[in-house]
MDAnalysis code that builds the backbone (N, CA, C; Angstrom):
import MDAnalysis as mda
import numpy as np

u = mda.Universe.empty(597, n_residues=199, atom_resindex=np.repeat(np.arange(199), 3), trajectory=True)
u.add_TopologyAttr("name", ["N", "CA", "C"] * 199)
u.add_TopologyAttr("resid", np.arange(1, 200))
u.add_TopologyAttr("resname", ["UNK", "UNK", "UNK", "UNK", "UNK", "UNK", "UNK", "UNK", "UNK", "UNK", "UNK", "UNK", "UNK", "UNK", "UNK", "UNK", "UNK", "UNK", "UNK", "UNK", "UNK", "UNK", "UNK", "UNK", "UNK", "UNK", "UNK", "UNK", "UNK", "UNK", "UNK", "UNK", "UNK", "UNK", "UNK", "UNK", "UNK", "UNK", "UNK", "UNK", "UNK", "UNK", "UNK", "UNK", "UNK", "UNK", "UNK", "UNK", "UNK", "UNK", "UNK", "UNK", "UNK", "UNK", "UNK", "UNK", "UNK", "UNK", "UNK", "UNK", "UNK", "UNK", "UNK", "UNK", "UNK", "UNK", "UNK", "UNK", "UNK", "UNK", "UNK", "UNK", "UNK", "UNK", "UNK", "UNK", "UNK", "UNK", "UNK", "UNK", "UNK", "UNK", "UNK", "UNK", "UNK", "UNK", "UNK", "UNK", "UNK", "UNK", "UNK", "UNK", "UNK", "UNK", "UNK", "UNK", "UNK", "UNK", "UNK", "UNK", "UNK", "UNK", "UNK", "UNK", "UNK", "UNK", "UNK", "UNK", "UNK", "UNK", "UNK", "UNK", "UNK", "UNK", "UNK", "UNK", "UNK", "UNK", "UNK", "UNK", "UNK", "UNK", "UNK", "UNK", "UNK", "UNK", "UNK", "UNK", "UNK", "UNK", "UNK", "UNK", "UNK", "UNK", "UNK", "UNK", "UNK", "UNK", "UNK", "UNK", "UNK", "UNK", "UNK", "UNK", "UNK", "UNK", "UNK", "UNK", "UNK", "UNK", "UNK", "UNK", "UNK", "UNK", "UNK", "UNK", "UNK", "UNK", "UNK", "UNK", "UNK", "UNK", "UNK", "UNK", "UNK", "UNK", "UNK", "UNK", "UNK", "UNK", "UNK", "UNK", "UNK", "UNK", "UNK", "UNK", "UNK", "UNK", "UNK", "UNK", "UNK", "UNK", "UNK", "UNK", "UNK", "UNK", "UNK", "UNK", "UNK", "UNK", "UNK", "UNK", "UNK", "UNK", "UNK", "UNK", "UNK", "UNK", "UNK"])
u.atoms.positions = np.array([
    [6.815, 27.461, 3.615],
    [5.818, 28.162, 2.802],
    [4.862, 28.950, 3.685],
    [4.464, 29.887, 3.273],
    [3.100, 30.792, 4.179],
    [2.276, 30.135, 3.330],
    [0.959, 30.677, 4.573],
    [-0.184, 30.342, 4.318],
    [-0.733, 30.500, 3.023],
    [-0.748, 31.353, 2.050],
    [-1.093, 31.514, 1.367],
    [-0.923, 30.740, -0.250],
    [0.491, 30.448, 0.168],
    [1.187, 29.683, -0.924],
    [1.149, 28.070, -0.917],
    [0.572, 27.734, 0.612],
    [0.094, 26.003, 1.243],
    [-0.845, 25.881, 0.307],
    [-2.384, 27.012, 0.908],
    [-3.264, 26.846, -0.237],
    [-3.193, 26.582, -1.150],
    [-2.717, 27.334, -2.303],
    [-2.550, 27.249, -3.446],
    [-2.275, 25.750, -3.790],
    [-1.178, 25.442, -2.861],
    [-0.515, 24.064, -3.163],
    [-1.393, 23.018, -3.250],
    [-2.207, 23.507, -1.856],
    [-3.194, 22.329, -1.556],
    [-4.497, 22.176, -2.948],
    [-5.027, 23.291, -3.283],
    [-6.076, 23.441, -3.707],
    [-5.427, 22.713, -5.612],
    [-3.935, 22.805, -5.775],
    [-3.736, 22.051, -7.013],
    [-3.907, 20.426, -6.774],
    [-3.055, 19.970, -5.577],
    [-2.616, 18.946, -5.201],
    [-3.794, 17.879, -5.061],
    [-5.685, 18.805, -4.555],
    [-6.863, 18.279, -4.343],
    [-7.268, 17.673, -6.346],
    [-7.014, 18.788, -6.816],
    [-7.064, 18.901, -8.435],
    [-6.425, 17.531, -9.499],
    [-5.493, 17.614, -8.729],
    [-4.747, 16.343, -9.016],
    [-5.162, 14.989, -8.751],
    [-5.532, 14.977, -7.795],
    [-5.834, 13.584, -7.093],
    [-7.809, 13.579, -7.306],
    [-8.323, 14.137, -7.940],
    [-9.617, 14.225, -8.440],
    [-9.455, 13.864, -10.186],
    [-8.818, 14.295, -10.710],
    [-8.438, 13.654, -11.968],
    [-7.739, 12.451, -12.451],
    [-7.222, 11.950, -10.922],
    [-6.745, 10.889, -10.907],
    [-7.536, 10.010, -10.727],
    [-8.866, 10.001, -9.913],
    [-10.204, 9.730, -9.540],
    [-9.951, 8.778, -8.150],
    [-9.400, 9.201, -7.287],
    [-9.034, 8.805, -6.356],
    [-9.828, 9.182, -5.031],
    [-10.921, 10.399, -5.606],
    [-11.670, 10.857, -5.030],
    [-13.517, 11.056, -5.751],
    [-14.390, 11.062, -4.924],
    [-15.780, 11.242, -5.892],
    [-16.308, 12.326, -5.087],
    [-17.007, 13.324, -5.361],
    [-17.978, 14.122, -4.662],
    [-16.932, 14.860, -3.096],
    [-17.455, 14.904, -2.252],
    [-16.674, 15.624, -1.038],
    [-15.687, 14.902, -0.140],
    [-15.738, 13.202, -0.236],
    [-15.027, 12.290, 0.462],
    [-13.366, 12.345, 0.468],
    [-13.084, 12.525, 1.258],
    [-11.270, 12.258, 1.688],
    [-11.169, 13.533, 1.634],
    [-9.590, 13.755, 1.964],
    [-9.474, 15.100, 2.959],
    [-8.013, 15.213, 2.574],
    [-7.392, 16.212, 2.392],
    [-6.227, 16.346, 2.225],
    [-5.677, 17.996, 3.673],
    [-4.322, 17.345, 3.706],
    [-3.961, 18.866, 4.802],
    [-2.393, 18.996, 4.782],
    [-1.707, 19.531, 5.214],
    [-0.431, 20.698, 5.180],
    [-0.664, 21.360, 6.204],
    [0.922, 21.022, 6.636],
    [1.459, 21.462, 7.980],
    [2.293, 22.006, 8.032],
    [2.331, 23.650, 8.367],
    [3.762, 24.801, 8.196],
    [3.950, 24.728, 9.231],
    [5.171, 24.427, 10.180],
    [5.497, 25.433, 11.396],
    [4.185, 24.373, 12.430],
    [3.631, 25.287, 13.161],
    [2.639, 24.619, 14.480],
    [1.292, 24.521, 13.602],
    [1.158, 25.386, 12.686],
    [-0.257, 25.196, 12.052],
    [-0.721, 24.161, 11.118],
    [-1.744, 23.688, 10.784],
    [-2.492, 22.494, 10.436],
    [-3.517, 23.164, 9.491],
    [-3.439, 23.263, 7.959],
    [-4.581, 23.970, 7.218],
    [-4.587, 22.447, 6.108],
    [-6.338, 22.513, 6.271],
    [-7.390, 21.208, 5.871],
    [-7.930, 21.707, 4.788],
    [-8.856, 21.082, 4.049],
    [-9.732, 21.102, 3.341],
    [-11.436, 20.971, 4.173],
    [-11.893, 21.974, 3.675],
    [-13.556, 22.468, 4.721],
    [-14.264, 20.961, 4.090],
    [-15.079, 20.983, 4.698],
    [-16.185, 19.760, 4.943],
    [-17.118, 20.142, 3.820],
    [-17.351, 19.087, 3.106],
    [-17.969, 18.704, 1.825],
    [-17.358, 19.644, 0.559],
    [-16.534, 19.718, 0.940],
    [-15.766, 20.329, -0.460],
    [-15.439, 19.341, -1.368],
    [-15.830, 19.332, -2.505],
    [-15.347, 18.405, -3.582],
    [-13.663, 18.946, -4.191],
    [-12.833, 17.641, -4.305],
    [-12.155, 17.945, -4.385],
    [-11.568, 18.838, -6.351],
    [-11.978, 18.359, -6.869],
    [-11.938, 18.771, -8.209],
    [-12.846, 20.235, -8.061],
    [-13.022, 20.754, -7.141],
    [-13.823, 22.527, -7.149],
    [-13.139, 23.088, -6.000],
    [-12.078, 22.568, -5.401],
    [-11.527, 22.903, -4.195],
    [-10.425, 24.319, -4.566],
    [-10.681, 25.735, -4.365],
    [-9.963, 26.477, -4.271],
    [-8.993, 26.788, -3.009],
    [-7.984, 27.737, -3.262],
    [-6.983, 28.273, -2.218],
    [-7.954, 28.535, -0.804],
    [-9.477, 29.343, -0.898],
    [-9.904, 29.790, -0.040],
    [-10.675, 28.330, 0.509],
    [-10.857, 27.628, 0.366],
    [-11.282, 26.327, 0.615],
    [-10.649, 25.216, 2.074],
    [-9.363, 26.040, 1.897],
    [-8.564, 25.381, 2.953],
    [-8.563, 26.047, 4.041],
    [-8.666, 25.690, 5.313],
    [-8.632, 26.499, 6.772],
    [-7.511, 25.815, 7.861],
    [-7.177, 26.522, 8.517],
    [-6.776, 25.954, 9.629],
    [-7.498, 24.743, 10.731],
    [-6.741, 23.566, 11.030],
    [-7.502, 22.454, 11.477],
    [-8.451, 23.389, 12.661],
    [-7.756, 24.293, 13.558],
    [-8.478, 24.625, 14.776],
    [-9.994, 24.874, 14.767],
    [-10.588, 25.413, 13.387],
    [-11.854, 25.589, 13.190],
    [-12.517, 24.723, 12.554],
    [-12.730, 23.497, 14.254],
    [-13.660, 22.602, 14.176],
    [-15.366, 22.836, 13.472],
    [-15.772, 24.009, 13.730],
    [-16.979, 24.326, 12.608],
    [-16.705, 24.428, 11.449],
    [-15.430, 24.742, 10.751],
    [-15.838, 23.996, 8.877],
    [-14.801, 22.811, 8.909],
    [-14.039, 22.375, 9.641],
    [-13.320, 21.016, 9.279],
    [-14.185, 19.635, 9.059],
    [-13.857, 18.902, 8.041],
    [-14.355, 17.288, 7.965],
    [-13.917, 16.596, 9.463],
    [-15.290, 15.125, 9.529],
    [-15.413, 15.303, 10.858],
    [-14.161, 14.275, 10.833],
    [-13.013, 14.450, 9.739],
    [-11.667, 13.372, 10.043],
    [-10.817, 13.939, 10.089],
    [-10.581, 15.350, 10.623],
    [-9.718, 15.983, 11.373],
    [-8.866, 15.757, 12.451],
    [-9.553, 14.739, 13.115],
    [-8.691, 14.229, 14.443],
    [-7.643, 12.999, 13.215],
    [-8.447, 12.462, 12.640],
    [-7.092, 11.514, 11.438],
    [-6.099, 12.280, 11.348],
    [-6.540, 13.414, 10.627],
    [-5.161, 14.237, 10.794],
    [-4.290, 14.656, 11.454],
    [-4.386, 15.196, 12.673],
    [-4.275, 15.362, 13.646],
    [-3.320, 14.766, 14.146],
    [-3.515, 13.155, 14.653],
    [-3.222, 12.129, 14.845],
    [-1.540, 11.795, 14.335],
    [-1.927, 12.140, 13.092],
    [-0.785, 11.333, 12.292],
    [0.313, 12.660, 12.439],
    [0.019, 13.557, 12.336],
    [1.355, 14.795, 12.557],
    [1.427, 14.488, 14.052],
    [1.091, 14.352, 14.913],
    [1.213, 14.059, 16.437],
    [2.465, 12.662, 16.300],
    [1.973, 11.441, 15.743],
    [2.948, 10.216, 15.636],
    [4.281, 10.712, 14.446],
    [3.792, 11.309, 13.379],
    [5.217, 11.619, 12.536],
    [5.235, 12.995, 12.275],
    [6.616, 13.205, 13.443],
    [6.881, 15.028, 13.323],
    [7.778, 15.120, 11.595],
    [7.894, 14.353, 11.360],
    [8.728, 14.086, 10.100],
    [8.071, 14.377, 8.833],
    [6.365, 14.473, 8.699],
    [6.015, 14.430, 7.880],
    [5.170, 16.349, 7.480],
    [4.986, 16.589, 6.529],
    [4.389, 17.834, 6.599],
    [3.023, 17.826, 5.815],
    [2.316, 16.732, 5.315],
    [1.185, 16.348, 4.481],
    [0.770, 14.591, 5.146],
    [-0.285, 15.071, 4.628],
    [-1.325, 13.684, 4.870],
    [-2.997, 13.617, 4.398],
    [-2.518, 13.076, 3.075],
    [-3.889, 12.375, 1.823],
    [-4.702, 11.593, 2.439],
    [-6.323, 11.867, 2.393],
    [-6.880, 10.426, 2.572],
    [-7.544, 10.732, 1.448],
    [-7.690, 9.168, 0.775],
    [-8.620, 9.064, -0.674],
    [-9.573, 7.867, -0.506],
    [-9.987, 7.436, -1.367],
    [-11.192, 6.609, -1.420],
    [-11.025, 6.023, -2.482],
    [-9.787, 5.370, -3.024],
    [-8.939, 5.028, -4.395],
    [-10.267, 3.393, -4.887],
    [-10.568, 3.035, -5.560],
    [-11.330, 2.130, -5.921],
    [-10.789, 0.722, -6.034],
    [-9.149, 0.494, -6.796],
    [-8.679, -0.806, -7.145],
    [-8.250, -0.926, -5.514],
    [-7.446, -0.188, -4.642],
    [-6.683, -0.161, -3.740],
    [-8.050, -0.648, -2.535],
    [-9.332, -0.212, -2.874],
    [-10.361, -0.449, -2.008],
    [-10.489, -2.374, -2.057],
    [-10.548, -2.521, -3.406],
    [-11.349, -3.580, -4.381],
    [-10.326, -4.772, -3.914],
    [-8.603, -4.328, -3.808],
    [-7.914, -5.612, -3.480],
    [-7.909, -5.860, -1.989],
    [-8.326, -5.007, -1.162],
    [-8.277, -4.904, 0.654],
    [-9.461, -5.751, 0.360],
    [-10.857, -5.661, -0.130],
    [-12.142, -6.072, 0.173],
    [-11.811, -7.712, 0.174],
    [-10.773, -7.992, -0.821],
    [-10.704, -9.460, -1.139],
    [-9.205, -10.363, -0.458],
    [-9.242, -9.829, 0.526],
    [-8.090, -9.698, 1.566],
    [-6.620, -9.669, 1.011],
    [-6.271, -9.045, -0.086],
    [-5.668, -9.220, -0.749],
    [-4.299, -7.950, 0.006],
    [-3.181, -7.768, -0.068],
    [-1.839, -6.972, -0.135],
    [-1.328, -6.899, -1.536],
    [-1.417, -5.278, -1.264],
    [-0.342, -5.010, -2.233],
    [0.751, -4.914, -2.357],
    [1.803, -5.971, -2.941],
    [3.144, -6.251, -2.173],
    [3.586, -5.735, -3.776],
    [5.395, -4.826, -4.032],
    [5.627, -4.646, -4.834],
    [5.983, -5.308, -6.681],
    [5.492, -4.559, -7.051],
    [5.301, -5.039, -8.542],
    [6.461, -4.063, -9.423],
    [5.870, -2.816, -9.056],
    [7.024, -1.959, -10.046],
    [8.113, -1.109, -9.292],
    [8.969, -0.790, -9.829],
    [10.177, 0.016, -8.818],
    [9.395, 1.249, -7.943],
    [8.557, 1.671, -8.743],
    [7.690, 3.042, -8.115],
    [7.298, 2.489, -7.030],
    [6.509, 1.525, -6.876],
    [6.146, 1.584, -5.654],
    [7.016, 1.168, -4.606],
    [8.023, -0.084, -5.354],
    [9.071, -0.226, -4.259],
    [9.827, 1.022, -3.333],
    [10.332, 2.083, -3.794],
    [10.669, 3.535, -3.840],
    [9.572, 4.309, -2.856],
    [8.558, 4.502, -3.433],
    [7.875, 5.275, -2.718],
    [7.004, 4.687, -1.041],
    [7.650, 3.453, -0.645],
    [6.674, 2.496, -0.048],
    [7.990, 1.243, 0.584],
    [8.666, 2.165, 0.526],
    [9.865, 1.235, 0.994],
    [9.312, 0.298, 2.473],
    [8.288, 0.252, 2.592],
    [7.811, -0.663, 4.151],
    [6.392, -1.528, 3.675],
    [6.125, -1.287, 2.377],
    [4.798, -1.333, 2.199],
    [3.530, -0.716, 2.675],
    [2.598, -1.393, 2.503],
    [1.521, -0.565, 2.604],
    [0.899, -1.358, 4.210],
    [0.452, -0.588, 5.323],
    [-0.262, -1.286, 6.465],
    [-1.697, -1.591, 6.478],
    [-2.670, -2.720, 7.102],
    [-3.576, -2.293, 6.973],
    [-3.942, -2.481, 8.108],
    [-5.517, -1.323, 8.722],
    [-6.008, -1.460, 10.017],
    [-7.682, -2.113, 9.970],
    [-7.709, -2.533, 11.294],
    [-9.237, -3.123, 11.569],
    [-10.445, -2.173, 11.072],
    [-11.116, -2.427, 10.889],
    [-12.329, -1.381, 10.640],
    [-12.389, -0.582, 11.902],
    [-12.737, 0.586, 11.840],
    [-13.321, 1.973, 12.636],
    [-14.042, 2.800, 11.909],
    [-15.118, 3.025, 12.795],
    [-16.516, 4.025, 12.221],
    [-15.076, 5.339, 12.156],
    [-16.024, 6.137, 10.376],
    [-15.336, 7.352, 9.803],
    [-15.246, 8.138, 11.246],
    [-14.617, 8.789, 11.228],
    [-14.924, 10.465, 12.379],
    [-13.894, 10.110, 13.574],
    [-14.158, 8.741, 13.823],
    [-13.778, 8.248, 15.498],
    [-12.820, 9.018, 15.452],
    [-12.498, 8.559, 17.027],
    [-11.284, 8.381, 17.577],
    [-10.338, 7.208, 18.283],
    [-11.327, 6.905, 17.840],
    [-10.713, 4.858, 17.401],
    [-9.734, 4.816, 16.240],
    [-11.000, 5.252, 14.927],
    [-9.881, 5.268, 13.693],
    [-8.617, 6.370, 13.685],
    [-8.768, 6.954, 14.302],
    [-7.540, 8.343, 14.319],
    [-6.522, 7.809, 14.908],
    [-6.751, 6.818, 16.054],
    [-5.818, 5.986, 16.848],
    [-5.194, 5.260, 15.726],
    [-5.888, 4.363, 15.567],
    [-5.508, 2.972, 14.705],
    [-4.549, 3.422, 13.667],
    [-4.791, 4.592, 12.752],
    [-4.350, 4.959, 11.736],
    [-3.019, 5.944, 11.673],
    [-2.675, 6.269, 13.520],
    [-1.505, 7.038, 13.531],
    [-0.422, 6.520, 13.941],
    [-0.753, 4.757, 14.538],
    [-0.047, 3.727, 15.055],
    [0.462, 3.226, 13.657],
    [-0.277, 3.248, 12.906],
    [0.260, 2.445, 11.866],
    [1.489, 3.442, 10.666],
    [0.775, 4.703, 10.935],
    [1.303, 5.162, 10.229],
    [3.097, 5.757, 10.833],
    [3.398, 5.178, 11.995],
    [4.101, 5.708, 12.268],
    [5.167, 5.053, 11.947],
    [5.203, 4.120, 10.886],
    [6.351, 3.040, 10.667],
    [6.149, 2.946, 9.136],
    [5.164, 3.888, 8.527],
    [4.873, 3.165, 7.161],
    [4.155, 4.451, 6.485],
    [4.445, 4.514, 5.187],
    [3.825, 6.257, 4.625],
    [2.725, 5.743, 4.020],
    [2.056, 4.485, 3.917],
    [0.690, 4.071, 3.632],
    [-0.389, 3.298, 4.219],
    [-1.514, 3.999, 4.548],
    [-2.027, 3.095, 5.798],
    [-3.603, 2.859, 4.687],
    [-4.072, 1.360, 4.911],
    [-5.540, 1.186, 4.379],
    [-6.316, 1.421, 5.252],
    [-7.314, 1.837, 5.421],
    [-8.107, 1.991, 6.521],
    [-9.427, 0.866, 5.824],
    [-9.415, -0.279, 6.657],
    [-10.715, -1.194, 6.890],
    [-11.774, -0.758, 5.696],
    [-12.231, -0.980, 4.824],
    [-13.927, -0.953, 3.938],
    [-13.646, 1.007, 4.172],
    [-12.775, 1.647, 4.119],
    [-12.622, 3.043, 3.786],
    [-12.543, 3.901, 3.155],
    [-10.896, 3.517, 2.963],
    [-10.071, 4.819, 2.259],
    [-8.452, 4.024, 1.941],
    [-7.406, 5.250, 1.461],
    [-6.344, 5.133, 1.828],
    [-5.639, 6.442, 2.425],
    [-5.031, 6.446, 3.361],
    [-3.817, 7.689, 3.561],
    [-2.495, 7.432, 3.510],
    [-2.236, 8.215, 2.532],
    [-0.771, 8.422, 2.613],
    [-0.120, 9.820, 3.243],
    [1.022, 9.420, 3.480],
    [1.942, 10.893, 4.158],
    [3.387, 11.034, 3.264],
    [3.934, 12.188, 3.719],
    [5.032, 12.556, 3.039],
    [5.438, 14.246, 3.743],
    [6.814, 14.246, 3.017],
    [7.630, 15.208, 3.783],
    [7.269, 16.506, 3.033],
    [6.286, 16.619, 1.770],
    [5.822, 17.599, 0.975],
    [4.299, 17.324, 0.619],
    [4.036, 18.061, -0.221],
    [2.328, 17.554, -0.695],
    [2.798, 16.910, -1.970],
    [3.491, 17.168, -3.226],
    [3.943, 16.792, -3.986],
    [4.231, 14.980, -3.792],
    [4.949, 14.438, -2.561],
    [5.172, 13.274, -2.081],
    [4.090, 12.342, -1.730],
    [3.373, 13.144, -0.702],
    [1.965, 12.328, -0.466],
    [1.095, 12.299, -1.407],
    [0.594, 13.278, -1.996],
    [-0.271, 12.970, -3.371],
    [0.400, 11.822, -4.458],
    [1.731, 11.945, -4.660],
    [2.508, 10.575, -5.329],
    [2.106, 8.979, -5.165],
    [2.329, 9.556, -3.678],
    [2.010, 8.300, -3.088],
    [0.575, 7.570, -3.250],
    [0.149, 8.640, -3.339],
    [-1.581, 8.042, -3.449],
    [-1.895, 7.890, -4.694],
    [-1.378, 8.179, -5.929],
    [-1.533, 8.122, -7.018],
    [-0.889, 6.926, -7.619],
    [0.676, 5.882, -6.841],
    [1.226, 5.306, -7.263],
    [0.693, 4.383, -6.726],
    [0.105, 4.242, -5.331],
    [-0.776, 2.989, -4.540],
    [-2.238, 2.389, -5.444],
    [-2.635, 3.411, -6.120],
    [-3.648, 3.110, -6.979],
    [-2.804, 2.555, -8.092],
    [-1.981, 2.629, -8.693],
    [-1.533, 2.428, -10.100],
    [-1.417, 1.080, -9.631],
    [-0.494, 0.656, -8.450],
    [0.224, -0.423, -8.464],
    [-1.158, -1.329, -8.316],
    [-2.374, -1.214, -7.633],
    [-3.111, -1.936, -7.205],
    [-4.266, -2.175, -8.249],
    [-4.128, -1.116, -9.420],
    [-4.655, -1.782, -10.996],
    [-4.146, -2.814, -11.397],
    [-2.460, -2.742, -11.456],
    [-2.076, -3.811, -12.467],
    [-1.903, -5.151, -11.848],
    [-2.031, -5.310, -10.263],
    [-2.393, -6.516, -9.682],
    [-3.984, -7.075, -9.678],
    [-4.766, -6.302, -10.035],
    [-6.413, -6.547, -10.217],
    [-6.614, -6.948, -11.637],
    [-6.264, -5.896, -12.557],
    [-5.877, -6.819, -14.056],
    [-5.335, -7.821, -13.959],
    [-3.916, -8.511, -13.410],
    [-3.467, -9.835, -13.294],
    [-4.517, -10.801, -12.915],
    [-5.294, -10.558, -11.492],
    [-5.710, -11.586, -10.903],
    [-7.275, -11.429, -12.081],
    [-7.957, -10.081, -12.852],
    [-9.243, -10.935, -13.611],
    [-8.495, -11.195, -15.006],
    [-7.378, -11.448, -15.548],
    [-7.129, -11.986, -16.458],
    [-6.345, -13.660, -16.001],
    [-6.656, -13.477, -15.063],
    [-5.960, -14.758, -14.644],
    [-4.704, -15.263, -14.398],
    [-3.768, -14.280, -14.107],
    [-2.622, -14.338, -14.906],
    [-1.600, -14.331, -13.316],
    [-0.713, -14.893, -13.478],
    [0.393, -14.953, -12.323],
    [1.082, -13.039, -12.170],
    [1.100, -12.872, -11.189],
    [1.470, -11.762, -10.127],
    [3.206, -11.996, -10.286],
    [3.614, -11.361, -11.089],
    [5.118, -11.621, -11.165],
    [5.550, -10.465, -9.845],
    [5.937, -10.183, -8.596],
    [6.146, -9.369, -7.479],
    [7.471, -9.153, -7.832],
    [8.338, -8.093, -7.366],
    [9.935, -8.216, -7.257],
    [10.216, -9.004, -6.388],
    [11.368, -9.836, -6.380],
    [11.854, -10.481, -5.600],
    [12.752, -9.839, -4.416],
    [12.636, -10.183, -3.313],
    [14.018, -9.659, -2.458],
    [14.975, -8.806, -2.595],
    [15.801, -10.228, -3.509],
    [17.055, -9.571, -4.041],
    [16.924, -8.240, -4.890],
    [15.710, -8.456, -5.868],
    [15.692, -7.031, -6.755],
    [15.498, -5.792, -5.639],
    [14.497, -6.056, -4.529],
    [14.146, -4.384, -3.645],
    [15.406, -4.262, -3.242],
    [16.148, -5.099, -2.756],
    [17.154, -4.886, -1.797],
    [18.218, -3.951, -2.838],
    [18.229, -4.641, -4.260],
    [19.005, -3.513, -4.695],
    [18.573, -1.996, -5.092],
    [17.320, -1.756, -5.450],
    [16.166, -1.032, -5.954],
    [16.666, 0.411, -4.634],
    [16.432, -0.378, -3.112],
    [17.126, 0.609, -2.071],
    [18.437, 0.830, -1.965],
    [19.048, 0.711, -2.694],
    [20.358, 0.922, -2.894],
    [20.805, 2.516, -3.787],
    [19.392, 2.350, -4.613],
    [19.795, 3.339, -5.529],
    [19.553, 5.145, -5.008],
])
């Protein structure tokens, strides 16, 4: 895709994942990677007002969010991937806070998460601690929690990674409903993923 048509992509894909409410006000960052170039979402852009012109190339550290090196990072560990979501998802926050994993429940996530989800130690936002932590992990797994954060997901499109971040929240509702209704966590078993990757 050219530049022009990333945007676009990006600036729906931000749209999406703001109606999903996976995002509040300017927090988390979405980006797309053509070729050698790296185009972000500018710093304090809300994502539900985020237009085509909104997105820049990572190199211009004066309007990038200061979690650009996150990004960065993770296309550096997976040349495989061409997107990478970070959100601020609430249930997905709410079951990490209570040391909880989200281990599979529905085929979607089995599918989209075939390794599960990783999680890392806390790191102050911006670092380059967390940019570390989060490109190690991600290099074995298309969902990483980041510590009292966020979540990022990756994928080989924007279409994929936004999925992903939309299905990590779903799955991590209907395990939070289980546990305040009290109710047993029926997970797939083994045998079911093992066939689930088959398909």
């Amino acid at each position: 895709m050219n530049p022009k048509t990333i945007k676009k992509e990006l600036a729906r894909c931000a749209g999406e994942l703001a109606s999903e409410d996976l995002v509040s006000g300017g927090a988390g960052n979405i980006s797309a990677r053509a070729g050698k170039q790296i185009y972000i979402k500018k710093a304090a852009i809300r994502f539900k007002q985020a237009e085509p012109k909104d997105f820049v190339n990572i190199k211009n550290r004066k309007q990038v969010s200061a979690e650009w090196r996150l990004h960065l990072y993770c296309y550096k560990a997976r040349p495989d991937i061409k997107t990478v979501v970070h959100t601020h998802p609430v249930a997905v926050l709410s079951l990490a806070s209570m040391g909880m994993k989200i281990k599979p429940v529905t085929v979607d996530f089995a599918v989209y998460f075939k390794n599960g989800i990783k999680y890392t130690k806390f790191a102050l936002p911006g670092s380059k601690n967390l940019a570390e932590l989060t490109a190690k992990a991600i290099k074995n797994y298309d969902g990483v929690i980041l510590s009292n954060h966020g979540l990022v997901t990756v994928g080989t499109s924007l279409k994929e990674a936004t999925l992903r971040s939309i299905i990590a929240e779903r799955e991590a509702k209907i395990i939070l409903a289980a546990k305040l209704l009290n109710r047993r966590i029926r997970n797939l078993t083994k045998s079911q993923l093992k066939s689930i990757y088959k398909l």
